[in-house]
N, CA, C and O of each residue as an XYZ file, in Angstrom:
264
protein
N       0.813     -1.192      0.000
C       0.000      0.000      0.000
C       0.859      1.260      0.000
O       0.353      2.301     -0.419
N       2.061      1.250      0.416
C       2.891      2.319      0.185
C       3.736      2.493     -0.755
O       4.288      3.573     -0.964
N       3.931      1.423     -1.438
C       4.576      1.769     -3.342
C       3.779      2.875     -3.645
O       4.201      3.975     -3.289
N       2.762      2.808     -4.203
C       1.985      3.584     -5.125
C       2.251      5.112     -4.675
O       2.933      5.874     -5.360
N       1.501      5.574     -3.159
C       1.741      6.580     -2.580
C       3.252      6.811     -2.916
O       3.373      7.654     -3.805
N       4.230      6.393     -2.543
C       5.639      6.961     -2.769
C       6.262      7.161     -4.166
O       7.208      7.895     -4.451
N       5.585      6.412     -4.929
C       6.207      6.772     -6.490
C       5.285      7.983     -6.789
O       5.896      8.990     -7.143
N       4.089      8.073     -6.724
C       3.112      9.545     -6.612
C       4.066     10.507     -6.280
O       4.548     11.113     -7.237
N       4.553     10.867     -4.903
C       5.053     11.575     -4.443
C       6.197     11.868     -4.917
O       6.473     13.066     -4.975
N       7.107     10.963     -5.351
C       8.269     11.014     -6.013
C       7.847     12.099     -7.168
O       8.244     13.264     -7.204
N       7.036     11.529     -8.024
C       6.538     11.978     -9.271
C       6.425     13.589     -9.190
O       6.905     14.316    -10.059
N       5.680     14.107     -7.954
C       5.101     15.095     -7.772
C       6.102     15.889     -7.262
O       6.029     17.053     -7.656
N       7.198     15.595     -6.366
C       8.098     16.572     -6.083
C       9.339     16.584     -7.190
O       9.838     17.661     -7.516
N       9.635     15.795     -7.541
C      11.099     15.810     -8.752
C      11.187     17.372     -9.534
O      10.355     18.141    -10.014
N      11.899     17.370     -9.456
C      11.948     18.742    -10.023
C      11.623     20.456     -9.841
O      11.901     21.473    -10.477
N      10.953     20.162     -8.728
C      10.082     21.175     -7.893
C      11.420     22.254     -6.769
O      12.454     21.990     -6.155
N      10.845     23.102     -6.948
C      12.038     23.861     -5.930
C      11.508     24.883     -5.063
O      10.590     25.682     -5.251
N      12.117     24.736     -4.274
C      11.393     25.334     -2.769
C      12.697     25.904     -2.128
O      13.822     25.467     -1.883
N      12.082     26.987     -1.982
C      13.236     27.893     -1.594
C      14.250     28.148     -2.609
O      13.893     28.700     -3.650
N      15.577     27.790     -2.424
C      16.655     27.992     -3.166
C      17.313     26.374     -3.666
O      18.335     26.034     -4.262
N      16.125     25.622     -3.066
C      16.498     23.872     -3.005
C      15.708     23.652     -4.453
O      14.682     24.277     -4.718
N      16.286     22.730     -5.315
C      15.369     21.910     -6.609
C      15.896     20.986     -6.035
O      17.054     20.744     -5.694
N      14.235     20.090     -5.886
C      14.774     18.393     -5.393
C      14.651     17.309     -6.808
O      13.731     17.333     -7.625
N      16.051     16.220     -6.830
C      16.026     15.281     -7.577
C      15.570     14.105     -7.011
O      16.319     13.643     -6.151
N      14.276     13.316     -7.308
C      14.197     12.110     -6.883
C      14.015     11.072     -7.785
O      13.517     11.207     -8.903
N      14.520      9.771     -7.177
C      14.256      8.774     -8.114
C      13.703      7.620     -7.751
O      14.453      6.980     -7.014
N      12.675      7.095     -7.979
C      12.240      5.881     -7.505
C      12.729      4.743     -8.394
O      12.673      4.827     -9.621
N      13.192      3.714     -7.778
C      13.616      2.615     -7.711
C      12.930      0.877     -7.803
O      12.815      0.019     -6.928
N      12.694      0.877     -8.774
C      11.862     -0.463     -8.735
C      12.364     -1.424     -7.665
O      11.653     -1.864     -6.762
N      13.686     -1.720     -7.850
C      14.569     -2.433     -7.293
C      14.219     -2.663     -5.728
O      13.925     -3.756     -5.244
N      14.294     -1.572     -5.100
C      14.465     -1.179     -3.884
C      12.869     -1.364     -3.479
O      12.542     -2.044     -2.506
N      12.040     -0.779     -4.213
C      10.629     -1.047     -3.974
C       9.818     -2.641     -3.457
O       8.865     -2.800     -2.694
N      10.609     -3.627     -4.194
C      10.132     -5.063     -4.475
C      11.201     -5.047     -3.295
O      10.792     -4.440     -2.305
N      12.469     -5.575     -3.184
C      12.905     -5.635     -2.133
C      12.602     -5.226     -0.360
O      12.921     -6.009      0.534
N      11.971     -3.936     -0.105
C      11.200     -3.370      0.875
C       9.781     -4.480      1.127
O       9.359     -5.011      2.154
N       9.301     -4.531     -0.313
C       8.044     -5.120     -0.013
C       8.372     -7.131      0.506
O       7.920     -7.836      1.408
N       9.081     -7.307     -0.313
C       9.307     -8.640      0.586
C      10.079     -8.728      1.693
O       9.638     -9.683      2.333
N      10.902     -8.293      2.202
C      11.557     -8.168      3.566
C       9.887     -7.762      4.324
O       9.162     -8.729      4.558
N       9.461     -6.621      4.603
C       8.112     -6.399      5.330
C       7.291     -7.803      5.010
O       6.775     -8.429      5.936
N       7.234     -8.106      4.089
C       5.987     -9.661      3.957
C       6.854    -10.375      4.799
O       6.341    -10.873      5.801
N       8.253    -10.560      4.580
C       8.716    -11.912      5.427
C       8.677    -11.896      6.814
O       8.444    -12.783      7.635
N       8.954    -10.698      6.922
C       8.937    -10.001      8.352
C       7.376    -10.198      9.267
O       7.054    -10.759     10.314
N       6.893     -9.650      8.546
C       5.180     -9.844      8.900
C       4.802    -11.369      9.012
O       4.248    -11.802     10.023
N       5.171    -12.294      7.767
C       4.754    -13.886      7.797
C       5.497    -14.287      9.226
O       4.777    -14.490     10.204
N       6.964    -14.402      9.347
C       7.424    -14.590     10.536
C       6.789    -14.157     11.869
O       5.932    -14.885     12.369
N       7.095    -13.211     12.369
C       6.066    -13.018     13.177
C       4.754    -13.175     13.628
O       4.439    -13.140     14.818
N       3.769    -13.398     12.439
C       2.401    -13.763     12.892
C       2.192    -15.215     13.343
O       1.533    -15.594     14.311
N       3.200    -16.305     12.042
C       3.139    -18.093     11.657
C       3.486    -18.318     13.369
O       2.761    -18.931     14.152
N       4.697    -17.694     13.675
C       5.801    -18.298     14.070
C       4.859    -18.455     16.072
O       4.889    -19.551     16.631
N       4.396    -17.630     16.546
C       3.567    -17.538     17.678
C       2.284    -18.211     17.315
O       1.599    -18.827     18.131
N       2.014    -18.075     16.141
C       0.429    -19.278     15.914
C       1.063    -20.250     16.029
O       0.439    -20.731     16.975
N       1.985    -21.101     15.783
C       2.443    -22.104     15.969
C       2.370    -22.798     17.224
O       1.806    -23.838     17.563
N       3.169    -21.857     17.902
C       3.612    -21.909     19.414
C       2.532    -22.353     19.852
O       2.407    -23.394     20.498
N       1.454    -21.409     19.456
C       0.174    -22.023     20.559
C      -1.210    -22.779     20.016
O      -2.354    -22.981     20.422
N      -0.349    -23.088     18.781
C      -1.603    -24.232     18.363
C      -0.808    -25.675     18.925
O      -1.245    -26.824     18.857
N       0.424    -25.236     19.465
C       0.976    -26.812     19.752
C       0.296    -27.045     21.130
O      -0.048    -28.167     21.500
N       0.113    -25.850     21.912
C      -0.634    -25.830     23.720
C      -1.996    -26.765     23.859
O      -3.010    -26.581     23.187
N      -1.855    -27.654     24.714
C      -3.236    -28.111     25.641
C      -3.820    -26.639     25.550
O      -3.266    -25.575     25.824
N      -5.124    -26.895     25.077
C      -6.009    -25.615     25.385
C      -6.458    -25.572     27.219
O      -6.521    -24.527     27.866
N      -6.703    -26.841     27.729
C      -6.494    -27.027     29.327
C      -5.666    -26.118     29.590
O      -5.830    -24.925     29.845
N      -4.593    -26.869     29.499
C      -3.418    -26.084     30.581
C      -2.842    -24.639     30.263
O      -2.228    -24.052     31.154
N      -3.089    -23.832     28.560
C      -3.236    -22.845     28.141
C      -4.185    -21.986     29.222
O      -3.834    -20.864     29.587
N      -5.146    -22.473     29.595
C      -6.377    -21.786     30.160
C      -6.098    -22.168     31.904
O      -7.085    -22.127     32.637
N      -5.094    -22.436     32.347
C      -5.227    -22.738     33.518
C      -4.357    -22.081     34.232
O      -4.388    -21.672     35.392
N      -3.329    -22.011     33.141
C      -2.033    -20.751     33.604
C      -2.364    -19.389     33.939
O      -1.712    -18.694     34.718
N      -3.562    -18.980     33.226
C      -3.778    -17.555     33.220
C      -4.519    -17.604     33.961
O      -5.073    -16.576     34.351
């Protein structure tokens, strides 16, 4: 969901100058796809990895601890 927004933005400031500043930007496919799978792996890890944990638990003794 944040590709789109950031190449927009890219788009929209490139060239633009503010103040005594002209900004150059460049978006990066490369870097884009890369961001987006590190965050997916990141995200899959974290969610799998604790569902796991506690689909292996006695729901008993899960519920008895607390």
């Amino acid at each position: 969901m944040g590709v789109l927004p950031g190449l927009l933005l890219t788009m929209l400031v490139d060239g633009r100058s503010f103040g005594a500043q002209t900004f150059r930007t460049v978006f990066s496919g490369d870097i884009a796809v890369l961001a987006l799978v590190v965050s997916a792996a990141i995200g899959l890890f974290f969610g799998i990895y604790p569902a796991l944990r506690a689909a292996r638990l006695n729901p008993i003794e899960a519920l008895r601890h607390e």
